[in-house]
Structure formats: C-alpha cells, structure tokens
C-alpha positions as CSV (number, residue, x, y, z in Angstrom):
1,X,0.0,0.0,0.0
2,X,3.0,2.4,0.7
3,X,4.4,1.9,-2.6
4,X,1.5,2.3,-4.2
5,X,0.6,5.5,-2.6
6,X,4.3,6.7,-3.6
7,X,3.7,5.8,-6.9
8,X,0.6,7.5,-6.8
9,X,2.4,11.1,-5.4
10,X,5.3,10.6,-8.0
11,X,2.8,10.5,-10.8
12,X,1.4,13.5,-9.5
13,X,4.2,15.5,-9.3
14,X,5.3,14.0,-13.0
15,X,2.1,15.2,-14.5
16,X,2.0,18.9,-12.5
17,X,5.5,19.5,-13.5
18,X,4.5,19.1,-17.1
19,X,1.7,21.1,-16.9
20,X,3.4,23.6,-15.8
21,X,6.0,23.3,-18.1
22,X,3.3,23.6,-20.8
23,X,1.9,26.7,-19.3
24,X,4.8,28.7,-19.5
25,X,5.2,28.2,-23.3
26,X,3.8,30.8,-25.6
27,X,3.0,30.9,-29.1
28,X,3.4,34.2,-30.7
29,X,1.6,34.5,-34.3
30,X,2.4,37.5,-36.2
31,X,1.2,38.1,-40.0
32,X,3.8,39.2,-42.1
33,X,2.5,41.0,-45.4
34,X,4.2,40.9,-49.0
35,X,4.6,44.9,-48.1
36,X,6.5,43.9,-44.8
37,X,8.8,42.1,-47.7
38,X,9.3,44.6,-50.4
39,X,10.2,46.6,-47.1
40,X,12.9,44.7,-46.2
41,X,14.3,44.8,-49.5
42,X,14.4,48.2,-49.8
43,X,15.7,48.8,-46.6
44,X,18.3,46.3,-47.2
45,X,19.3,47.9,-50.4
46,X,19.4,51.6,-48.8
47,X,21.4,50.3,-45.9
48,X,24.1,48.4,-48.2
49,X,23.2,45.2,-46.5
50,X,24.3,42.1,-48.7
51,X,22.7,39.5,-49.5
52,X,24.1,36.4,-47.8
53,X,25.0,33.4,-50.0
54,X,25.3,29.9,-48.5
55,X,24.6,26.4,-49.2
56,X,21.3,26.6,-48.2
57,X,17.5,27.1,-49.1
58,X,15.6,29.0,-46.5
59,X,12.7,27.4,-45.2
60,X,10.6,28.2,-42.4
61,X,12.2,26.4,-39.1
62,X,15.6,26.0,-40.7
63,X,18.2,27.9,-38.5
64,X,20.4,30.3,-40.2
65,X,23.5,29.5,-39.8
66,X,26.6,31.9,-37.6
67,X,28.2,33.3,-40.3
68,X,24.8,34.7,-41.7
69,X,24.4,38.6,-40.5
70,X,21.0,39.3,-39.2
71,X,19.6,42.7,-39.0
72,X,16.8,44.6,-36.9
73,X,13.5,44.9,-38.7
74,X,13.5,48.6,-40.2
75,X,11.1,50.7,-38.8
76,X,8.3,50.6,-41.2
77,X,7.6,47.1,-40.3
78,X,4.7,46.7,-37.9
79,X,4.2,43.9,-35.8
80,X,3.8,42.7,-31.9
81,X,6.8,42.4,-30.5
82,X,9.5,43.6,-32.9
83,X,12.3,42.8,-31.0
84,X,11.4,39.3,-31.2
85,X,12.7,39.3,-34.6
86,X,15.7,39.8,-36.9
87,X,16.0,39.7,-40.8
88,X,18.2,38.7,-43.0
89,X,18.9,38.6,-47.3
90,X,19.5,34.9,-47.7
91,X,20.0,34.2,-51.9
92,X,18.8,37.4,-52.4
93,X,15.5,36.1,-50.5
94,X,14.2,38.2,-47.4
95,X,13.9,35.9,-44.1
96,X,12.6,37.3,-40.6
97,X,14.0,35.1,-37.8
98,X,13.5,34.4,-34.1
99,X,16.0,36.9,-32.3
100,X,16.9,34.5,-30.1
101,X,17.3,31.2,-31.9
102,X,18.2,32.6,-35.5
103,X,15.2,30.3,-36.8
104,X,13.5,31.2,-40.0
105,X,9.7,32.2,-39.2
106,X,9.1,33.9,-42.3
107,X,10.2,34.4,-46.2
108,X,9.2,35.8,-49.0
C-alpha cells in the first residue's frame, strides 16, 4: 500500500511539472504582409546590406546558420513584439528570424 501510494504522489508531481511546463510556453503569431517584404528589400538595399550566399535554401524552421548577419527589422515594419525578430537577405531572399534562436519564421 505504501508503494503504491508513492507511486501515486510521484505521478502526480510527473504530471504537474508538465503542466506547468506547458503553461509557461507561448505561441506568438504574427502576420507578415508581401509589403513587410518589399520593405525589407528596400531597406536592405538603402542600408548596403548584402545579400548572404550559402549552401542553403531557406525554409521556415531551418536555422540560419553563424556566419549569416542578421539585421533589426526597419522601422516601417509593424508587428507585436519587434524585437522578437531579426531579418536577413539569404540568396537574395528576405527571411525574418527568431532573435533568439536565428530560426526562420518567415520568407518571402
């Protein structure tokens, strides 16, 4: 009966430990527009930014890799939570990508 009762409390804890594991995730879902894109272009252009060419087809959830420079969103760009996000010219394509992981949420 003891064990089973420790079982019991052990599952418990297993399953409230996920929870709140699960609560503290968010899911941030922000619309970018083919303006946001052109944008970014343009902005990339003004500001001399190259276009970065690797080995590499950009794809939403693919990570950029280091040597790729990323770039604040310009200013005429709004959506929640800018500083979320970074942007980048990948084979002359515009990405956005999470700050904080360099992941690809976004392309044009």
């Amino acid at each position: 009966m003891k064990k089973l009762l420790i079982s019991i409390a052990t599952a418990s804890a297993l399953v409230a430990g996920a929870g709140a594991a699960l609560a503290g995730t968010t899911t941030t879902t922000t619309t970018w527009t083919t303006q946001d894109g052109t944008i970014i272009k343009k902005y990339s252009t003004t500001e001399n930014y190259s276009s970065a060419d690797v080995d590499m087809t950009p794809k939403v959830g693919v990570v950029l890799p280091d040597n790729v420079e990323v770039h604040a969103l310009p200013q005429d760009i709004h959506v929640s939570q800018p500083d979320m996000y970074s942007y980048a010219i990948v084979n002359g394509q515009p990405v956005v990508v999470e700050r904080s992981s360099r992941r690809i949420v976004h392309i044009w």
